[in-house]
C-alpha positions as CSV (number, residue, x, y, z in Angstrom):
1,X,0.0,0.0,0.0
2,X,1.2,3.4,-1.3
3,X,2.3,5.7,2.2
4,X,2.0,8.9,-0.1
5,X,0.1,11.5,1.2
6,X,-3.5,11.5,-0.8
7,X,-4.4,14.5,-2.9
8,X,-7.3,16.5,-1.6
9,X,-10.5,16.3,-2.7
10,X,-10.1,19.6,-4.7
11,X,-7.1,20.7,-5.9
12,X,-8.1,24.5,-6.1
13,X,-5.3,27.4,-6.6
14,X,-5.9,31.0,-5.0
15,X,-5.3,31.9,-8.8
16,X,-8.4,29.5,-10.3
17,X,-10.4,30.5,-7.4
18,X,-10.5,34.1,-8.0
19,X,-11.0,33.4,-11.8
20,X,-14.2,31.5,-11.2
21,X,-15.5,34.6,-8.5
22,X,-15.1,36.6,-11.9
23,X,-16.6,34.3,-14.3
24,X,-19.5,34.6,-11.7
25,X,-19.9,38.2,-12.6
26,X,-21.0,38.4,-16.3
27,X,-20.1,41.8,-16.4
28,X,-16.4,41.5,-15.0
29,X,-13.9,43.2,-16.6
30,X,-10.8,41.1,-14.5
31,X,-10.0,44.7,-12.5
32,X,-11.0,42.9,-9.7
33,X,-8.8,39.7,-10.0
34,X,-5.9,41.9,-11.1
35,X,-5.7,43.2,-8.0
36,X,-6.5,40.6,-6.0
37,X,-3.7,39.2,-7.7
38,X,-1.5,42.3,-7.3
39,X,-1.6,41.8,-3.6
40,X,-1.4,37.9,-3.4
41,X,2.5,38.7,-4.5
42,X,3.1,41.4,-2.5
43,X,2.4,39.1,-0.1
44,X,4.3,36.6,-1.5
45,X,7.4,39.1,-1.5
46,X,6.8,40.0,2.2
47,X,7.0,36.6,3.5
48,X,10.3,35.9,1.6
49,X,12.1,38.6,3.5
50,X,9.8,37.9,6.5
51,X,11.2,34.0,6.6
52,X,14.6,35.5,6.4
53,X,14.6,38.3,8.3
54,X,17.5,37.6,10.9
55,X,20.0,36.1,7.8
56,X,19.9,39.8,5.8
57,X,20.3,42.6,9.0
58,X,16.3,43.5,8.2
59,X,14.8,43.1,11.8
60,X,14.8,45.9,14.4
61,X,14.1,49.5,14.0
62,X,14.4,52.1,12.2
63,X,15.2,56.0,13.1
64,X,11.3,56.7,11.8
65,X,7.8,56.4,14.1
66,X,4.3,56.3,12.6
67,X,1.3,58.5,12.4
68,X,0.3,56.5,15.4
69,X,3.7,57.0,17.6
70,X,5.4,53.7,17.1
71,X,8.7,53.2,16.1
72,X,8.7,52.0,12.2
73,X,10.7,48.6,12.2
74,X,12.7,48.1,9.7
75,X,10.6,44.7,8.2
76,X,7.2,47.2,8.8
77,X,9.0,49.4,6.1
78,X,10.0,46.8,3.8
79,X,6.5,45.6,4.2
80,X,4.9,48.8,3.0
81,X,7.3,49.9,0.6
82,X,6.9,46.7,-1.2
83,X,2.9,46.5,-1.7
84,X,2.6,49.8,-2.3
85,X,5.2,49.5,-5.3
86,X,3.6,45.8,-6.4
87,X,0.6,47.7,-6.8
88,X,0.5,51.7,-8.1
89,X,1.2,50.6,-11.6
90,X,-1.6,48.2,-12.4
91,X,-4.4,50.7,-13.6
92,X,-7.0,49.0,-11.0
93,X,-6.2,51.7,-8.3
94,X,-7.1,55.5,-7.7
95,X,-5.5,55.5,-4.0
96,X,-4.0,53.7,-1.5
97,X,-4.0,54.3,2.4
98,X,-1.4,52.4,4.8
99,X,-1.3,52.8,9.0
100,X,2.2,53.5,8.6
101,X,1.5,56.8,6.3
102,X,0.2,59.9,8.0
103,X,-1.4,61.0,4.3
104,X,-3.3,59.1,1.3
105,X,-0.8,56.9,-0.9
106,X,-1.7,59.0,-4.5
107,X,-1.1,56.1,-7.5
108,X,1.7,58.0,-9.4
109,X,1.3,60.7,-12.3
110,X,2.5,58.4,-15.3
111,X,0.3,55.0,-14.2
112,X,-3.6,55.3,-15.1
113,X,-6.0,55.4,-11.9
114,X,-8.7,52.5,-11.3
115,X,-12.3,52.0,-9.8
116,X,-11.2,51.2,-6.3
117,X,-8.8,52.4,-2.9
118,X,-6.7,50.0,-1.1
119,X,-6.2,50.5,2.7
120,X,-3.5,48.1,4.3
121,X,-1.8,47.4,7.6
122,X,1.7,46.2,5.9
123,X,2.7,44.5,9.0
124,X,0.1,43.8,11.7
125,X,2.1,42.4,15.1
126,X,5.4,43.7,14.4
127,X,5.8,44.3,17.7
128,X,6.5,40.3,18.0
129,X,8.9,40.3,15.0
130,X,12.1,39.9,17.0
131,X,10.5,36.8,19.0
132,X,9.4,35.2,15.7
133,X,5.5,35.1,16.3
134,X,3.0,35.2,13.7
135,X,2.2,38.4,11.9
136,X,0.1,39.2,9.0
137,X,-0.6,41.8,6.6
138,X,-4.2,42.8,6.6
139,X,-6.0,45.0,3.5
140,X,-9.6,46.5,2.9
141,X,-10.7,47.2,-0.6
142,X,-13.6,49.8,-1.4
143,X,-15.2,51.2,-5.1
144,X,-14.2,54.2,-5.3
145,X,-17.1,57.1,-5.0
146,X,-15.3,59.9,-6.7
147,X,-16.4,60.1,-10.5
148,X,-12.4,59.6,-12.2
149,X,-9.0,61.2,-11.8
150,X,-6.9,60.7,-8.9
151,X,-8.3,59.2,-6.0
152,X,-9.6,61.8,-2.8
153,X,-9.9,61.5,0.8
154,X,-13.9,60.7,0.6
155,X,-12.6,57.2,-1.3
156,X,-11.1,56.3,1.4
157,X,-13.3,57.2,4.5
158,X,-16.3,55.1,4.0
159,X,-18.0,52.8,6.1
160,X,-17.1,48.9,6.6
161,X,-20.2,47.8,5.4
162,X,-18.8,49.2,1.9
163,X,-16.3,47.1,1.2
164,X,-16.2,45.2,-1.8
165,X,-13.3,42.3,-0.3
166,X,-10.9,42.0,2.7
167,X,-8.4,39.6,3.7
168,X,-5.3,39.0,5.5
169,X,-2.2,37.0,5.4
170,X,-0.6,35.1,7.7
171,X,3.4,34.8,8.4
172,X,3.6,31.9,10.8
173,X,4.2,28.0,10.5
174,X,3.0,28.1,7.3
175,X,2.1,31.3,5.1
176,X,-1.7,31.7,4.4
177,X,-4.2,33.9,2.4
178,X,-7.6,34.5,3.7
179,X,-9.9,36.3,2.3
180,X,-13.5,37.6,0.8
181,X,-15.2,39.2,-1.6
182,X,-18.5,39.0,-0.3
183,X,-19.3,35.3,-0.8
184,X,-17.6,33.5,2.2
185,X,-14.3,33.1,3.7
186,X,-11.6,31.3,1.9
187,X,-8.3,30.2,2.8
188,X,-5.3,29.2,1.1
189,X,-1.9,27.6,1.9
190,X,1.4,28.7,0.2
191,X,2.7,25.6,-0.9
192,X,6.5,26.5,-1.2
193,X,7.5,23.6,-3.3
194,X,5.2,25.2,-6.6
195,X,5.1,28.8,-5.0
196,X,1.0,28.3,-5.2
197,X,-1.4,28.8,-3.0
198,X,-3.8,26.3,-2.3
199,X,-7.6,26.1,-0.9
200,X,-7.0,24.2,2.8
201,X,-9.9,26.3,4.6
202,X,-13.1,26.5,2.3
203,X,-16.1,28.6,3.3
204,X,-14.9,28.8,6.8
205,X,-17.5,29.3,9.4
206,X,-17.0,30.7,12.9
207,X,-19.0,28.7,15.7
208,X,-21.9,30.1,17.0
209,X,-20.8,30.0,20.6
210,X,-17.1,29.5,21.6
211,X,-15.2,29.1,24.7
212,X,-12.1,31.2,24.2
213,X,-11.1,35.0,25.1
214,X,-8.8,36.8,23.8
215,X,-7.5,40.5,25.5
216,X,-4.4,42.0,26.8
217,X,-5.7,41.9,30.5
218,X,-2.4,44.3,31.4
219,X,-5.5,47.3,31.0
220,X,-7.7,45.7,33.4
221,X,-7.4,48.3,36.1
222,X,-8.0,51.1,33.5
223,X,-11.2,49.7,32.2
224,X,-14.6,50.6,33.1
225,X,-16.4,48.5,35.8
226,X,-18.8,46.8,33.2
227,X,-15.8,45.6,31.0
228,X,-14.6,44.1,34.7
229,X,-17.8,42.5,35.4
230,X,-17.9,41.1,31.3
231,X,-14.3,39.5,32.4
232,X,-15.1,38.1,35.6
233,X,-17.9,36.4,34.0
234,X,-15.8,34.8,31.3
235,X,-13.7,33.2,34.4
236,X,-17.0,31.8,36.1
237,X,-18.3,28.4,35.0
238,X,-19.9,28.1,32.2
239,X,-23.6,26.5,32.6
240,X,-22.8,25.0,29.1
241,X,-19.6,23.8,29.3
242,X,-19.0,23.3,32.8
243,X,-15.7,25.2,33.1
244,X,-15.1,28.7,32.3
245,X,-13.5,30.5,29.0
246,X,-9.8,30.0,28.4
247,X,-7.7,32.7,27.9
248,X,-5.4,33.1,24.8
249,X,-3.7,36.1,23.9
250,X,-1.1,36.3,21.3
251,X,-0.4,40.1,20.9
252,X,-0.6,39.9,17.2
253,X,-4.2,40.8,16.2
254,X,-4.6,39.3,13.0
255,X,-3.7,35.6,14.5
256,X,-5.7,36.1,17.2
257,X,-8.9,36.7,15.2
258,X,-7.9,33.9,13.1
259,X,-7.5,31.4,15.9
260,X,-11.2,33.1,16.7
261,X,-12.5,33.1,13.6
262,X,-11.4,29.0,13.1
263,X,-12.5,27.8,17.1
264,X,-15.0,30.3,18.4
265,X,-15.1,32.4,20.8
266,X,-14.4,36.0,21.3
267,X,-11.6,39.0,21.1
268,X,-11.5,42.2,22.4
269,X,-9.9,45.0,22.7
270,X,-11.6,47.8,24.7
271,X,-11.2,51.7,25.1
272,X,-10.4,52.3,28.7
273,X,-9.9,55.5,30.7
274,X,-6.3,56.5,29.7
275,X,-7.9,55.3,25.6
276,X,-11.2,55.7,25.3
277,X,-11.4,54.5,22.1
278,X,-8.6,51.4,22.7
279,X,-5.4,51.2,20.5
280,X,-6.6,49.6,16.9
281,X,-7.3,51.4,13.4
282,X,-11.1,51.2,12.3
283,X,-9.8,51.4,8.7
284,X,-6.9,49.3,8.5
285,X,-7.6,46.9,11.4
286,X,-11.4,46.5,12.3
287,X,-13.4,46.9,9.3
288,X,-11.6,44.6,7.0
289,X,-11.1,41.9,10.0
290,X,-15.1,42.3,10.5
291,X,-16.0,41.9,7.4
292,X,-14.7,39.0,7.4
293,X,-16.2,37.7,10.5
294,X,-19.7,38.4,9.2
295,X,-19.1,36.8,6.3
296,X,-18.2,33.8,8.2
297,X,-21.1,34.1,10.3
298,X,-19.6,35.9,13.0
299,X,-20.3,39.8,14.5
300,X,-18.0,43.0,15.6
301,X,-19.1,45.6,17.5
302,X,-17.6,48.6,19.1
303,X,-19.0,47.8,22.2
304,X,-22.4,50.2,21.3
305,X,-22.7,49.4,17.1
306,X,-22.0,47.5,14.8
307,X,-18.2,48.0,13.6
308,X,-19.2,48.2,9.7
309,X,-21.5,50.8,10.8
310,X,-19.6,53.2,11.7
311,X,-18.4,56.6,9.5
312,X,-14.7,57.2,10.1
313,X,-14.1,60.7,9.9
314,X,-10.1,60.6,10.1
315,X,-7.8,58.0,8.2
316,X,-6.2,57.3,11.9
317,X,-9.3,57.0,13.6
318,X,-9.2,54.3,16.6
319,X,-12.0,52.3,17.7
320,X,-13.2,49.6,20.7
321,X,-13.2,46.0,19.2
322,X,-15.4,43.0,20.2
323,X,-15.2,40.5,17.5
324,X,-15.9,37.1,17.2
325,X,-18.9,34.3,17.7
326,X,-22.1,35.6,17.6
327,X,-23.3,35.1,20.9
328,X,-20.3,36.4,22.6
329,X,-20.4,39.6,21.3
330,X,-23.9,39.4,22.6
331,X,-23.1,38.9,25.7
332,X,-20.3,41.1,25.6
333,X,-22.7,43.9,24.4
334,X,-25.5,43.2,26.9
335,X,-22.5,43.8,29.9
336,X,-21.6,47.0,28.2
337,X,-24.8,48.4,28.3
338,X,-25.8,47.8,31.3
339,X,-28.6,44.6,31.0
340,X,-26.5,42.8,32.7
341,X,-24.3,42.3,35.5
């Protein structure tokens, strides 16, 4: 008897995938597959540097911070430089936005401008780089709602529940590429052997109910008394399950969602009173991440609405984050209203 591994059931490449979305679209015009393309090897260029990062002198920091006061390192710049560059000349673009940029990305004067607006976070969890825990590159893509010409600020700042796809991609064990378009969750493995990503997460569906929280507790004594109450609840035993929520906390947001989005459960993470409205990027960070959780059945909430609800009014705006099964956030919600205690 043969001891080779067996192929799967369907042999499906991130490439044939997004094909058949477009064939699914009489009316395509491959835009969107180029640049979903565009950005599957951007990402594929990342994690090369990313899986040799301490052979070429490319981790630590730079001499630079952020529009959001943290020190740039030195894999975050290489990060943004490269998907920025992988993707200004395709024609499907009229503006780009990245959290490490104080101002809009503008496509360049000699490349044509597109129909949509890319907003990325090049590097999510680079704080962890040095310790080799698994980051990601996360990226929200809208229609644009200016008429032609370069792309404008108002392309940009539009509610979650506009987008037309959002993903992320994972640097870890193995490299993956999740994402939607409005029709499910899909992930793929990079298969470094044929450099391909392949389907190894189809329509992925987040439990209804989990029985894992994730949070940086460190802010405990800064949060409000009903975010206290909603913790000490999670560490009481569960009527369901007999035993109560286990903690897991990574540090590196977009792995923590996944590990949500596969097993259940919920994330947070909460304004408190020296950061009323927490730490994360609506734009770059929570929409894109909940629009993915709703597509796989999931919610997000800012504690008082929905997270896809909400209007940014700055490209830097922060927001609260609960995100995860359905009734968690619930319950989450109820807590931070007051219903219950």
């Amino acid at each position: 008897m043969s001891s080779r591994t067996p192929f799967p059931d369907k042999l499906i490449t991130l490439e044939r995938h997004i094909i058949e979305g477009e064939h699914s679209h009489p009316g395509a015009t491959g835009e969107f597959s180029g640049l979903l393309h565009g950005i599957s090897l951007a990402a594929k260029l990342v994690w090369r540097e990313v899986t040799k990062a301490g052979l070429v002198n490319i981790l630590g920091k730079t001499d630079r911070m952020n529009i959001s006061g943290d020190v740039i390192k030195k894999l975050d710049e290489f990060a943004d430089v490269t998907i920025y560059k992988a993707m200004d000349h395709l024609g499907h673009l009229c503006v780009m936005a990245s959290e490490e940029n104080e101002d809009l990305l503008h496509i360049p004067e000699h490349y044509p401008n597109g129909k949509y607006a890319l907003l990325f976070d090049p590097l999510d969890g680079s704080g962890n780089i040095d310790a080799n825990v698994t980051i990601g590159t996360i990226f929200s893509i809208y229609r644009r709602v200016t008429a032609s010409g370069p792309g404008k600020m108002e392309d940009v700042l539009q509610p979650g529940h506009r987008q037309v796809a959002a993903g992320y991609v994972l640097y870890g064990s193995s490299m993956m590429f999740v994402y939607s378009t409005g029709h499910g969750v899909h992930g793929f493995t990079l298969d470094p052997s044929v450099g391909e990503f392949l389907l190894s997460h189809e329509n992925i569906r987040i439990p209804r109910k989990g029985t894992i929280y994730s949070t940086n507790e460190g802010n405990t004594g800064r949060w409000v008394p009903e975010m206290q109450r909603y913790v000490s609840y999670l560490k009481k035993e569960d009527p369901e399950t007999g035993r109560p929520y286990s903690a897991r906390y990574i540090g590196s947001l977009v792995a923590d969602v996944h590990r949500t989005m596969l097993y259940g459960g919920i994330y947070f993470y909460a304004g408190d009173t020296k950061n009323p409205n927490g730490k994360l990027r609506l734009m770059y960070e929570n929409n894109p991440l909940a629009y993915l959780v709703e597509e796989a059945g999931g919610a997000s909430t800012n504690g008082r609405i929905r997270t896809l609800d909400i209007q940014p009014s700055s490209l830097h705006e922060r927001s609260p984050l609960f995100i995860g099964s359905v009734d968690d956030v619930s319950i989450a919600q109820e807590f931070l209203s007051g219903k219950r205690v």
